[in-house]
N, C-alpha and C positions, 0 to 999 in steps of 0.2 A: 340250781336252783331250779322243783318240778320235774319231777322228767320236765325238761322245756324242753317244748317244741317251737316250729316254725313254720309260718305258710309263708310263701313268698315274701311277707315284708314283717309280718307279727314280732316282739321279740319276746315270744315266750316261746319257744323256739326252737323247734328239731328240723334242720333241712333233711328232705329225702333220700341224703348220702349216708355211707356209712361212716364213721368219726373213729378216729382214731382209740386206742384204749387208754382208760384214764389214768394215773398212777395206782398203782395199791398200796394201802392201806397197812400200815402193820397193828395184827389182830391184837385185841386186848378185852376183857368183860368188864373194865371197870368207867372206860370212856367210847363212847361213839368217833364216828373219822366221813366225814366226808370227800367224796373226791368224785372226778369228770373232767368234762374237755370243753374250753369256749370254741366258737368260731364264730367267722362276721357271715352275711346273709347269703355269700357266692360259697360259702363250706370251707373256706380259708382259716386254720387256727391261727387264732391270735394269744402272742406272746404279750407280756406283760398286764395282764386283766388284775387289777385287786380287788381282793376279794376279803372282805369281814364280816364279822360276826358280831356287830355294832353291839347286840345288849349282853356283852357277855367280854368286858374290855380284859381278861386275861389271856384271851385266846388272842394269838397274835393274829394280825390279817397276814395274807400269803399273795401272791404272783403266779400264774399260770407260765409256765416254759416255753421254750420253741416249739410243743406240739399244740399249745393249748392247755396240755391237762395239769391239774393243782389237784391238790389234798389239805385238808382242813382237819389234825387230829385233837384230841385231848376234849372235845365238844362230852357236857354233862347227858350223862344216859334220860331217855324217854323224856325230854322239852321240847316247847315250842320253842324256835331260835329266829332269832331275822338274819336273815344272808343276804350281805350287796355287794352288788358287782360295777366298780367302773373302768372306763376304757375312753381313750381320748375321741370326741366326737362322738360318743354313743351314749346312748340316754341311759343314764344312771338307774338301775334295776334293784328293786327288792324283790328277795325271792322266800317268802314266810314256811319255813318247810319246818318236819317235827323228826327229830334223832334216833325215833325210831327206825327212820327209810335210811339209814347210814348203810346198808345192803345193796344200794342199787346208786348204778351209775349215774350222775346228773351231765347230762348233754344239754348247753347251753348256747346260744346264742346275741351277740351284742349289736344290736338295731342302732343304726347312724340316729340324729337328732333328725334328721330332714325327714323319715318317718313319721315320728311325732307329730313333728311342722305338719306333714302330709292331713293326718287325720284332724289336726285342729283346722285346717284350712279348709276340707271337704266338708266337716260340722259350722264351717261359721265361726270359730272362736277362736279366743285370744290364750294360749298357752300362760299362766299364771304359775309362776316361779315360788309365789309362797304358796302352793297347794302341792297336790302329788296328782297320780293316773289308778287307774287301774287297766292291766290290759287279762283278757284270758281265754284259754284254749281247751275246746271240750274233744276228748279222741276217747275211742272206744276199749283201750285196754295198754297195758303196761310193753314201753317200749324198754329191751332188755338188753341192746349190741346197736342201738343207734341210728334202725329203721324206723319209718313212724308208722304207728298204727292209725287206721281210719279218723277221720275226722267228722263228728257228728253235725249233722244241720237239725234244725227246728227246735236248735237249745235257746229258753228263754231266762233272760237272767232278771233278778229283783236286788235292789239295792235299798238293804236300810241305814244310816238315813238315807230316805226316798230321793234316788237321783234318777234322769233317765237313762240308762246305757245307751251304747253304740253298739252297734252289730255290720262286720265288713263283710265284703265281697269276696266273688274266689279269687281277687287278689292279695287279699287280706288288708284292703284299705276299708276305713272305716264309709258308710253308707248311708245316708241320712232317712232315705224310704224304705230298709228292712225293718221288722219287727221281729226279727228271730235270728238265730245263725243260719249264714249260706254254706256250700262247701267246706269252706274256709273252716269253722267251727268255732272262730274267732269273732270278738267284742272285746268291750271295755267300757271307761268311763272315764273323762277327763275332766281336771280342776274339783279334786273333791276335797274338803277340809280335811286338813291330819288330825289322823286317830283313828279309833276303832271303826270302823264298817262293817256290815254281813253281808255275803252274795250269798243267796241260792240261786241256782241251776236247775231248771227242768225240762229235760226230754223226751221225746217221742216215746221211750219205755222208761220213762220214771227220771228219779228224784238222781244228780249227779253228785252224792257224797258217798259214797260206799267205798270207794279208798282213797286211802291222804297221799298228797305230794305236796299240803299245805300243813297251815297248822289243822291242828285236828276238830274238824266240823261239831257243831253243836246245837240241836233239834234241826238239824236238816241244811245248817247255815253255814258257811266257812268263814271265820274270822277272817279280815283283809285290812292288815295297819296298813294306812298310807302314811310316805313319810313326806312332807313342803320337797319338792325338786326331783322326786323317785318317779318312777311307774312299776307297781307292786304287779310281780307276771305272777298268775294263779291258773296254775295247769290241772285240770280234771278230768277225770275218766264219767263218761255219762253211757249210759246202755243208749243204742241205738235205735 
């Protein structure tokens, strides 16, 4: 779910290690196939992650191995699909990607709950079970074997309907006195009603939609369903 990446606590989420290789895929033109590697925030893969494909109840959901890595095949050619991932003690993830990207590895990471807790407590609030989150990660170009690439600061995010984001620190805790991404590249938004939302993204050299690791952007906006109890991770590539 996204190339996910990871800053030190984010869970969209590429730790700076290199990750194991994910299963492959057996080729076919008539369905897409997803596949990648979990691990928790020290670069450890975690076995048993499941993993579905909630609007699409013929595809079975799967389990990640003793390395981490899972494969999701038989997914319908060129959709948006929602993909979640849960794992005991880790904040239940939506990851909205489009079947196009079935090419490329998804390196993922499962962020404990006390993260969460983390950023709801540094904002003041109260974590709200029947809403969802959003968390998300601007870096400057496609990670292909599990390094990360750069992570962009002075990304400013808008959310329609109008909420205010968060924007963390280089530890990738959430910050209550930024107005932009630090280091980190990392922001969010917590307790937002389910259902459709749009982020834009805008960087120091422009508009952060010019390639999908989501569903696929529309006049400049990325669709972001939140689901009541999720944190939907939305990984993006923004010019630097």
């Amino acid at each position: 779910m996204l190339r996910i990446h990871a800053t030190l606590v984010l869970p969209l989420c590429l730790l700076g290690c290199k990750k194991a290789d994910p299963p492959t895929c057996e080729e076919t033109e008539d369905f897409a196939c997803f596949t990648g590697v979990f691990s928790g925030l020290l670069g450890a893969r975690l076995d048993g992650v499941e993993v579905c494909a909630v609007d699409l109840p013929d595809i079975p959901c799967v389990r990640s191995d003793d390395d981490g890595g899972w494969q999701m095949p038989g997914l319908p050619l060129d959709i948006d699909v929602l993909i979640t991932a849960t794992y005991e003690d880790a904040v239940p993830t939506v990851f909205p990607q489009h079947t196009s990207m079935d090419w490329y590895d998804w390196y993922k990471v499962m962020v404990p709950r006390s993260i969460m807790n983390q950023h709801a407590n540094r904002l003041d609030v109260e974590l709200d079970d029947s809403r969802g989150h959003l968390l998300f990660l601007a870096w400057e170009g496609l990670n292909l074997d599990g390094d990360n690439t750069p992570n962009v600061a002075g990304v400013v995010a808008t959310l329609d309907p109008q909420v205010e984001p968060f924007y963390a620190n280089g530890l990738g805790l959430a910050a209550s006195d930024l107005t932009e991404t630090s280091g980190s590249g990392s922001g969010g938004a917590l307790n937002l009603e389910p259902g459709d939302h749009a982020l834009r993204l805008s960087a120091p050299g422009g508009d952060c939609t010019e390639h999908s690791f989501h569903f696929l952007a529309t006049d400049g906006a990325v669709p972001v369903p939140i689901v009541a109890g999720f944190a939907t991770a939305i990984d993006v590539i923004c010019p630097p």
